[in-house]
C-alpha positions as a Python dict, from the first residue, in 0.01 Angstrom:
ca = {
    (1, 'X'): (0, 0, 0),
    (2, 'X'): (-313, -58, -206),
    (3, 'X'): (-100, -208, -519),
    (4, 'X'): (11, -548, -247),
    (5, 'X'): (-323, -555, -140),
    (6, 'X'): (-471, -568, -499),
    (7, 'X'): (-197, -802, -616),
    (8, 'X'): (-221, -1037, -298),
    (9, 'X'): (-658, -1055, -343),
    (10, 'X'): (-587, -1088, -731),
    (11, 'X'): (-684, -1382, -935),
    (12, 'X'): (-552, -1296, -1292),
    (13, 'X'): (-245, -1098, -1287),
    (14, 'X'): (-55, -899, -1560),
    (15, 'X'): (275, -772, -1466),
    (16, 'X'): (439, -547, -1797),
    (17, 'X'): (819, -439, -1727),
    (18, 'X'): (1007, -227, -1963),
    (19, 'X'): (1361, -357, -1974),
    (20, 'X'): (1637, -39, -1980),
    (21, 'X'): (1602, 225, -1765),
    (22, 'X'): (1334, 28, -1554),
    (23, 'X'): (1481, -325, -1436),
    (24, 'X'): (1830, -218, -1508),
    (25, 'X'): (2051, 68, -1515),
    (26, 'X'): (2182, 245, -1846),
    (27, 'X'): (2483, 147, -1988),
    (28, 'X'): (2718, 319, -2234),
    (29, 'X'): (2557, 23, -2504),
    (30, 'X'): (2296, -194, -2439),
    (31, 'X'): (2509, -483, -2451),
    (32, 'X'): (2638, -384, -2133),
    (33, 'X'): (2330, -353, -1931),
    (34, 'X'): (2278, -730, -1800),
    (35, 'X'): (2035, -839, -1596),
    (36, 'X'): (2199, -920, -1213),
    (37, 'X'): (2135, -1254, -1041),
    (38, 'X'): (1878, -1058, -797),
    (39, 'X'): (1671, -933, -1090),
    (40, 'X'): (1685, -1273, -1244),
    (41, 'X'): (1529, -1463, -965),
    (42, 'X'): (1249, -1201, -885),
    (43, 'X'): (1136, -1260, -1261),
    (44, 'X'): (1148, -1616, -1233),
    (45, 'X'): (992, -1616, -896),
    (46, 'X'): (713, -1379, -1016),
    (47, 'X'): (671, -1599, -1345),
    (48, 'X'): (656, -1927, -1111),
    (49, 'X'): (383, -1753, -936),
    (50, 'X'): (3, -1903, -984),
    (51, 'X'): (-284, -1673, -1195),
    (52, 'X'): (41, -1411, -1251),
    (53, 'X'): (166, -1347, -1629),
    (54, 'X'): (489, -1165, -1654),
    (55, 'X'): (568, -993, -1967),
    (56, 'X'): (925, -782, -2064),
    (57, 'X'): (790, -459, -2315),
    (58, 'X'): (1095, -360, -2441),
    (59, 'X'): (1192, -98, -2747),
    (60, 'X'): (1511, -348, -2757),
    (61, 'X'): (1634, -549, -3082),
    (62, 'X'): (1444, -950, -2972),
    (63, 'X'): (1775, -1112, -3063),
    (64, 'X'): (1927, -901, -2797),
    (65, 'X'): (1709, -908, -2513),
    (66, 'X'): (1676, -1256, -2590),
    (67, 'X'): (1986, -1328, -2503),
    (68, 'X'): (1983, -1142, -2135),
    (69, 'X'): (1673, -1266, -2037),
    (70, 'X'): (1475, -1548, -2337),
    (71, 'X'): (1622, -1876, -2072),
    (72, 'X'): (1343, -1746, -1814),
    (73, 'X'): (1010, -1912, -1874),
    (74, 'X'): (814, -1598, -1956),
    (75, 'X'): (663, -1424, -2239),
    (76, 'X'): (878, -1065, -2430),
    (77, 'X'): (728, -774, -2651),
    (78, 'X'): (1034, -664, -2832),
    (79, 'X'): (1113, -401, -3045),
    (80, 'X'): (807, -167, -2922),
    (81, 'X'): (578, -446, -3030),
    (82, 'X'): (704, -567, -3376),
    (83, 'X'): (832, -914, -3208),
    (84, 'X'): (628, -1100, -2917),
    (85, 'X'): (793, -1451, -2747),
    (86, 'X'): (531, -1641, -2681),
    (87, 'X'): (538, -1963, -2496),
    (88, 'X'): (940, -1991, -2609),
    (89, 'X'): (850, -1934, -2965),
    (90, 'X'): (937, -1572, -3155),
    (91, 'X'): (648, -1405, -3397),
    (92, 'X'): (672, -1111, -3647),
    (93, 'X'): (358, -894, -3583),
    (94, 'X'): (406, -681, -3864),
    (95, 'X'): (594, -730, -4193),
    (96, 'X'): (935, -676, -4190),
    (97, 'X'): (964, -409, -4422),
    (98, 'X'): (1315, -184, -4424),
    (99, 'X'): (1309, -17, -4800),
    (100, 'X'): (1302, 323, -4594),
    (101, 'X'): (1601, 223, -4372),
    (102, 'X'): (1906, 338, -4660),
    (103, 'X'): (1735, 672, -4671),
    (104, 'X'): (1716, 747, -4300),
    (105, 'X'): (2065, 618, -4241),
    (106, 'X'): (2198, 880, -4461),
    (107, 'X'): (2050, 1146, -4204),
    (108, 'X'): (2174, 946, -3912),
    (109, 'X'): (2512, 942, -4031),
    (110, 'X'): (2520, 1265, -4123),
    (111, 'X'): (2453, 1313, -3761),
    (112, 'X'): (2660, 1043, -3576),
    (113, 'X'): (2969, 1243, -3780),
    (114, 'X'): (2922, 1551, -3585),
    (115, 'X'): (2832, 1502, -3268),
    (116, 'X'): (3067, 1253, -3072),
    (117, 'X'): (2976, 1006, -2834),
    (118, 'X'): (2673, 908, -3057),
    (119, 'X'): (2588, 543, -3252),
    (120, 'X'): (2343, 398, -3489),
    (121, 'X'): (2138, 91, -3321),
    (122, 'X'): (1990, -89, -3629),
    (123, 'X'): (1722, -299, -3555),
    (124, 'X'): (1500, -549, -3728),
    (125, 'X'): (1231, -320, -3784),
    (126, 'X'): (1409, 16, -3656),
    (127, 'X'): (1677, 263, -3650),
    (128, 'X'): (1769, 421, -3336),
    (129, 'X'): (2022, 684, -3309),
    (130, 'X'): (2210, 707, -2921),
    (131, 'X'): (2357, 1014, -2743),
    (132, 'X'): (2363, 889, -2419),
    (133, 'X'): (2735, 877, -2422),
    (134, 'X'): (2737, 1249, -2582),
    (135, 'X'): (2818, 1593, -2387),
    (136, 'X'): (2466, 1685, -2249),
    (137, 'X'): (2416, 2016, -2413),
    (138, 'X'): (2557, 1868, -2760),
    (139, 'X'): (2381, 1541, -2764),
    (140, 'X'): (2022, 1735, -2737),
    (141, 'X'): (2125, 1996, -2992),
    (142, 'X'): (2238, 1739, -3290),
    (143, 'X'): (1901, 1511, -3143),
    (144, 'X'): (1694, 1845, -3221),
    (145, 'X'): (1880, 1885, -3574),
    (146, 'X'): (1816, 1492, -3653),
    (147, 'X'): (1443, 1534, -3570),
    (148, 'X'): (1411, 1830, -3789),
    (149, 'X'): (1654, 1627, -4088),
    (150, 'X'): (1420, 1374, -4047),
    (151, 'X'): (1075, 1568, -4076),
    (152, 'X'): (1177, 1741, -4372),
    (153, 'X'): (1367, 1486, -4575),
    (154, 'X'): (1163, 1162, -4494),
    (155, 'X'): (839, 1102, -4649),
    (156, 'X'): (722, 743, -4553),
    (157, 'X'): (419, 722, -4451),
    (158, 'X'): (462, 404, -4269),
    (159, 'X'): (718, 555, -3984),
    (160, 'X'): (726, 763, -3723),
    (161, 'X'): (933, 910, -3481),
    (162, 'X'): (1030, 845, -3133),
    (163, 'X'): (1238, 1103, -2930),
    (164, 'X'): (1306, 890, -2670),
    (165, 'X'): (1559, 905, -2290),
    (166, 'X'): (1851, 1049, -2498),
    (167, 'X'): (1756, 810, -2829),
    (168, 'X'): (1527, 925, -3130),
    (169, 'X'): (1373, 592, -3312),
    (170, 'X'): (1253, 570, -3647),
    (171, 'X'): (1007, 223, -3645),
    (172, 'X'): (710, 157, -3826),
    (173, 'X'): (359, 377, -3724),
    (174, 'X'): (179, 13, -3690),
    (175, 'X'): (364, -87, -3353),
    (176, 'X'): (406, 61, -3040),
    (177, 'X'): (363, -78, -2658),
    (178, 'X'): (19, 51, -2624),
    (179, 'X'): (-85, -102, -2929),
    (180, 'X'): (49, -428, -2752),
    (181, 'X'): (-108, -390, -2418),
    (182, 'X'): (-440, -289, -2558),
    (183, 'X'): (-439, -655, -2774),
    (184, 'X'): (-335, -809, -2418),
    (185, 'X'): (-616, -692, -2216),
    (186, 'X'): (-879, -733, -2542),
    (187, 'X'): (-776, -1084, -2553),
    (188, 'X'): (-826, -1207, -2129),
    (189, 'X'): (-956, -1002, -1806),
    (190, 'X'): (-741, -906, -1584),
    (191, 'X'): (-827, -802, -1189),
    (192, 'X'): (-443, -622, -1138),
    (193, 'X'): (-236, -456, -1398),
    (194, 'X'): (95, -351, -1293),
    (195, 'X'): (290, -145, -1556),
    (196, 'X'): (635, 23, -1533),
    (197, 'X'): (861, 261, -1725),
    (198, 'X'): (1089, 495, -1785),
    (199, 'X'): (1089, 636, -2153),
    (200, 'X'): (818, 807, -2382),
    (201, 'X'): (758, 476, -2533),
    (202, 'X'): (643, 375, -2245),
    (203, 'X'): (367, 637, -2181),
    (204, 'X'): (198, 438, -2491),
    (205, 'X'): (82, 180, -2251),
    (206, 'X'): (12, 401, -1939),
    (207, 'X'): (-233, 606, -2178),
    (208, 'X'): (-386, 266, -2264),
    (209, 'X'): (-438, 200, -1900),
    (210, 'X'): (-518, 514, -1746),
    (211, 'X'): (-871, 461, -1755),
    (212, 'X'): (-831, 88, -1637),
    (213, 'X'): (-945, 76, -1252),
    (214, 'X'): (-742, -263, -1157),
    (215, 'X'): (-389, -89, -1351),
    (216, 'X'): (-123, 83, -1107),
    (217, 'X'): (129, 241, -1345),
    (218, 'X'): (467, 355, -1214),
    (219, 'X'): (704, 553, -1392),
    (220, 'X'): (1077, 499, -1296),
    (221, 'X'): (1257, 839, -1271),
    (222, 'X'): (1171, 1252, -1381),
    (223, 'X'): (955, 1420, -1631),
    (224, 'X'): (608, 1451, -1709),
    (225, 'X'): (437, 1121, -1694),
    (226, 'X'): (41, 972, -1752),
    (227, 'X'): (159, 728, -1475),
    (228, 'X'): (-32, 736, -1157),
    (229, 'X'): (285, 674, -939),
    (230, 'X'): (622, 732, -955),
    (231, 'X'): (997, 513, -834),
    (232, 'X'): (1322, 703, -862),
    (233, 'X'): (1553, 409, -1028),
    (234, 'X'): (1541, 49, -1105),
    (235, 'X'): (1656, -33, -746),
    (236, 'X'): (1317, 85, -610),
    (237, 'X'): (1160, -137, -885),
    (238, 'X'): (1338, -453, -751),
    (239, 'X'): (1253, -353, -428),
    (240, 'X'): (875, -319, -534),
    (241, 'X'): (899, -666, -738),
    (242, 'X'): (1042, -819, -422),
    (243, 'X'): (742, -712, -248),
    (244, 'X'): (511, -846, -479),
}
């Protein structure tokens, strides 16, 4: 496979994992999805690995994925880019502003009330509304009604809209994982780029790299992708990781 071959010849590595959806399953709430022991030593393995920088890109809250993963000695883009761990140490990369969050709350609810299954995830800087745990054809109907609530009612300037794997995010239009990843590669060279996810959000950084002749990105299940290859489920990943 060319990617081992790259990665084995490589002398500065970058290694971005999304976190849900990618290294672990979903879950009916995040809280649920935790890292197993297998995953746990691959990262640490990979991180203990010389000229190789392993970095978690996650949409999730930092205090959360903090939790399932912040003991392992690498570095985490959280909440699509708003919070970055580096070197054990937590940094805001945008102001923390929430004025707009009472507003959009009223549409969530408004939402959340009708269609069953669904929750409100409020994050530092965003609000994300679930229906993962909704009936199928129900969940994407009230998702379609929320996005349309949303485009007419909210008049921010400084959001925008995710319609994410069964999620729509409202977060601030200054952060997003390609905005990361192209600050990462401005700021060193790197010979191997391996990038993987699941979720629109992730298709930020995949754009970013598309271009880039040492990146291999890998989306992890269906739909239309920028990714130039493709794993069916975080098992494959961990498989791939094992590899490396």
């Amino acid at each position: 496979m060319e990617l081992i071959s790259k990665y084995k010849k490589a002398h500065n590595r970058l290694i971005l994992l999304d976190y849900d959806g990618t290294l672990v399953n979903f879950t009916l709430t995040p809280d649920e999805a935790k890292p197993s022991v297998d995953l746990l030593n691959i990262l640490y393995k990979l991180s203990c690995t010389p000229c190789t920088k392993v970095i978690i890109i996650t949409g999730r809250e930092y205090k959360s994925i903090d939790k399932l993963i912040g003991h392992l000695p690498i570095d985490i883009i959280a909440e699509h880019g708003a919070m970055i761990k580096e070197n054990g140490t937590w940094k805001e990369q945008i102001n923390n502003v929430t004025f707009w969050k009472k507003e959009v709350l009223l549409s969530l609810n408004e939402i959340t009330s009708k269609c069953p299954g669904s929750f409100i995830e409020e994050k530092s800087f965003s609000l994300a509304w679930h229906y993962r745990n909704s009936e199928t054809e129900a969940g994407h109907t009230y998702s379609r009604e929320l996005i349309r609530l949303l485009d007419n009612n909210i008049h921010f300037s400084v959001l925008k809209i995710l319609d994410g794997n069964k999620v729509v995010e409202l977060l601030h239009n200054g952060i997003g994982k390609g905005i990361s990843v192209n600050n990462l590669i401005a700021q060193n060279t790197y010979d191997c780029i391996l990038s993987i996810g699941d979720d629109v959000t992730d298709e930020d950084m995949f754009e970013v790299l598309k271009d880039n002749e040492n990146s291999f990105t890998i989306k992890v299940g269906s739909g239309n992708t920028s990714a130039k290859y493709r794993l069916d489920a975080p098992k494959n990943v961990l498989q791939l990781l094992e590899l490396l």
